[in-house]
C-alpha positions, -999 to +999 in steps of 0.1 A: -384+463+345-416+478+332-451+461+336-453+455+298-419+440+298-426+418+321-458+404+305-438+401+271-414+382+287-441+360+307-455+350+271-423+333+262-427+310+292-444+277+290-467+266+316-477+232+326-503+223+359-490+192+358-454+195+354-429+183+385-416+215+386-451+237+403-440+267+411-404+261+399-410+268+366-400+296+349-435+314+342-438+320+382-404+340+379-415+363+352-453+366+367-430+377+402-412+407+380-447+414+367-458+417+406-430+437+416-434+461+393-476+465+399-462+468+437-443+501+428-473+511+401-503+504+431-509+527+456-498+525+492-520+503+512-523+480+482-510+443+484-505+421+450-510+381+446-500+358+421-518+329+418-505+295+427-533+271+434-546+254+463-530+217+462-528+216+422-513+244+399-546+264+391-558+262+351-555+301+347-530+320+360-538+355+375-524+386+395-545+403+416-545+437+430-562+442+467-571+471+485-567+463+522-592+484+530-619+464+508-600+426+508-565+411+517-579+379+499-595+374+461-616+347+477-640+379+486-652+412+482-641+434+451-606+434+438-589+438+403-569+415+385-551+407+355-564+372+339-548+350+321-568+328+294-562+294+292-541+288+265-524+323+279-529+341+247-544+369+261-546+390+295-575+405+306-573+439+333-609+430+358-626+444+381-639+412+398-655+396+428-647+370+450-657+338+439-651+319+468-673+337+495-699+337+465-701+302+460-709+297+502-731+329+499-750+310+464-761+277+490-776+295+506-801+306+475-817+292+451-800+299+426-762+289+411-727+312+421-721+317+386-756+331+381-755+353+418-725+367+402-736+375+368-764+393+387-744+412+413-715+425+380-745+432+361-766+452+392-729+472+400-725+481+363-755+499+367-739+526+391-709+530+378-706+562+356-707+560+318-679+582+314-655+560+336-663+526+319-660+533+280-640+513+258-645+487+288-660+453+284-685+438+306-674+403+295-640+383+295-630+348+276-610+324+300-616+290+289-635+261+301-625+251+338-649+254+367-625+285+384-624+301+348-660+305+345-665+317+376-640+350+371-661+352+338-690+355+358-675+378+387-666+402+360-677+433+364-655+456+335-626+443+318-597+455+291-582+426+269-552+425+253-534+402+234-497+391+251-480+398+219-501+430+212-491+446+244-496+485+243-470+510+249-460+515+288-480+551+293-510+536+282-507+503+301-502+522+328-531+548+324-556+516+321-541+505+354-547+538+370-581+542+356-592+506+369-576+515+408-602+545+407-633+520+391-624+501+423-626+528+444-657+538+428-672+504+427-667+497+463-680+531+474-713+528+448-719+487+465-716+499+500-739+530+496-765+507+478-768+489+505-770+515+532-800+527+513-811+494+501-807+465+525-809+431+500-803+453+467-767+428+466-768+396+473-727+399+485-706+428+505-680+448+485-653+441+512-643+407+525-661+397+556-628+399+580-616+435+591-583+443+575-554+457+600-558+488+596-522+504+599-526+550+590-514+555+556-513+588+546-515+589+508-536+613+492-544+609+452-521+627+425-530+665+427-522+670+390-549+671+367-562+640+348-582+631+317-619+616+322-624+591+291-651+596+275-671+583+245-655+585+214-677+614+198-671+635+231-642+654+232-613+640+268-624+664+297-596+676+316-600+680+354-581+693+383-576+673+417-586+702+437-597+679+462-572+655+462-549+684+467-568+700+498-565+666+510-528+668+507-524+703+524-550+698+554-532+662+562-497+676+564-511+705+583-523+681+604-497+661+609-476+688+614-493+696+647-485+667+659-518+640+644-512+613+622-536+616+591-546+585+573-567+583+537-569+546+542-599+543+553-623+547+522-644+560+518-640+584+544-613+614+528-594+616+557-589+601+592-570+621+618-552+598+648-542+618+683-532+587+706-562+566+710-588+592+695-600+592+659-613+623+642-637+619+609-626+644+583-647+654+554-631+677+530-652+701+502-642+720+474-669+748+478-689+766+452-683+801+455-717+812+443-733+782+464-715+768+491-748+757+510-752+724+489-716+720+494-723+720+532-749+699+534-728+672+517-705+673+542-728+673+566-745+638+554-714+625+548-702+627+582-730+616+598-734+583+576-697+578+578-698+579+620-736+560+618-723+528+593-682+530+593-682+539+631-711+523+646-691+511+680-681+544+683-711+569+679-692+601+696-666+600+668-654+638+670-663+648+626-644+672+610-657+697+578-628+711+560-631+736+531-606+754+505-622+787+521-642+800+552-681+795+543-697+822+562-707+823+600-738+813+596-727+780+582-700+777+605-729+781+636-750+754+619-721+728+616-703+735+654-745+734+666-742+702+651-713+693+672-691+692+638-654+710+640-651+734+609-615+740+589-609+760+565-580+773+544-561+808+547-528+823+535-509+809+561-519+780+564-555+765+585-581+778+606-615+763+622-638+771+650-636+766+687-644+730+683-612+724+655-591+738+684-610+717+711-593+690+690-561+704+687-563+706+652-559+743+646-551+775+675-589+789+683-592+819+663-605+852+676-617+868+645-631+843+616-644+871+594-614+888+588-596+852+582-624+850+554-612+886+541-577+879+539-582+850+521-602+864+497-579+892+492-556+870+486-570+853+458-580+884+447-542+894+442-532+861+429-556+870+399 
């Protein structure tokens, strides 16, 4: 069963908070097909909740979608969920906040939860990307319980659609896959705000307890996608070239023998040997400026190990590009004390350092690994 069949066939279900049945009746059945299928549509690493009150049936029904990495509860941190109104006439797709752990966080100021989240949707929409929210609302319609305005509040974006207006699978689908990456973004924009500025959110984008944090290697779809854009702008197609150096350099890696991870956002990669953990950036370089490229990487690592890795500040960091840089780059970053990867023909290569780590064999000539790489693109086109 689809995710839109499953809806449609929710809508023919009556619901009732106060009927003997609870969770017996026959709207919890359909809203389970409706989870399993979001559990095969989700990425790995993803859990899904339907909602079933605490002590009393809850007014408005939802299913939320968690990140592990960010929450394992909707009580806190960012998540995304589909919302029922109250008189379940429509569903609402939103990226959302917990409520819960916003109320406790609201006593402490003066000030109400509902108006604390209002602020922090309002603040986040802010750094999200134009081009990624169009055709998005920044406001839902629930009804009128207490639990209902709040998730009107914690909204951040939000598509509605009416139960019996459903659209077609592909595009369901799409909207789904373009909220998962609005959560990745969002989480990623709220957590570098407040590196940079301590108090700019009032709330954390991930939920106060550390996940379990089992390796999952599952690196995003290499094939390329469409960017939504405003109406009057023509879709811009995009390739995954990242994504797919991701892809390669993990099962490289794990190949030799480590076990990659890209569960750990927003870090790109994570690299496992036994006990040790290795911080990978990965780059898609410029090829008539790879120093800004570079220098990404090289901030990026160091935050990551400084903020994500603070009770472990000799994290071995990783710089991994789709080709070899130059030496003088490759000097700067192993100065640094960062291992360099890049790729070849064959396969991987990296400095002294990379094969410190056991990630690639140490290489005696890095210069003419550059050359045969670029002759080899040069023969490809």
């Amino acid at each position: 069963m689809n995710l839109t069949q499953a809806l449609k066939i929710s809508a023919t279900h009556s619901y009732d908070r106060l009927s003997p049945l609870g969770v017996k009746q026959p709207i919890f059945a359909s809203l389970n097909d409706f989870k399993i299928a979001l559990e095969d549509a989700v990425p790995e690493g993803y859990r899904v909740k339907v909602s079933r009150g605490v002590g009393a049936l809850p007014i408005g029904l939802w299913v939320a979608i968690l990140n592990e990495e960010v929450t394992v509860t909707p009580t806190e941190g960012l998540y995304i969920v589909y919302l029922f109104d109250e008189g379940r006439q429509h569903v609402s797709l939103s990226l959302n906040q917990g409520v819960t752990k916003a109320g406790d966080r609201a006593k402490l100021l003066p000030i109400s939860a509902n108006q604390m989240l209002r602020n922090e949707a309002s603040e986040l929409r802010t750094l999200l990307p134009a081009q990624s929210t169009a055709g998005l609302s920044a406001t839902v319609s629930l009804g009128a319980g207490n639990m209902l305005r709040a998730y009107e509040a914690g909204n951040v974006f939000a598509k509605t659609w009416t139960l019996t207006g459903l659209p077609e699978e592909a595009e369901f689908s799409a909207t789904l896959d373009l909220f998962i990456d609005l959560y990745d973004a969002a989480v990623a924009a709220k957590e570098n705000a407040l590196t940079h500025t301590p108090g700019r959110f009032a709330t954390p984008a991930r939920g106060e307890r550390e996940p379990a944090r089992r390796p999952v290697f599952a690196p995003k779809s290499s094939e390329d996608y469409v960017v939504a854009a405003k109406s009057y702008v023509e879709p811009q197609r995009r390739q995954r070239k990242h994504e797919q150096l991701v892809k390669d350099f993990g099962e490289f890696a794990q190949a030799r023998g480590l076990v990659p991870a890209t569960n750990h956002h927003p870090i790109d990669l994570l690299l496992l040997n036994g006990t040790a953990e290795f911080i990978v950036e990965v780059k898609i370089l410029n090829d008539r400026h790879p120093a800004g490229g570079v220098r990404e990487s090289i901030g990026q690592l160091f935050e990551y190990r400084k903020f994500l890795r603070s009770q472990a500040p000799d994290t071995p960091l990783v710089a991994v590009y789709d080709w070899y840089p130059n030496e003088a780059f490759t000097d700067l970053l192993e100065m640094l004390g960062i291992a360099v990867c890049w790729r070849t023909p064959s396969g991987f290569a990296g400095t002294d350092r990379a094969a410190d780590l056991g990630i690639v064999d140490r290489l005696v000539t890095p210069r003419q690994d550059r050359l045969e790489t670029v002759t080899a693109l040069e023969i490809a086109t």
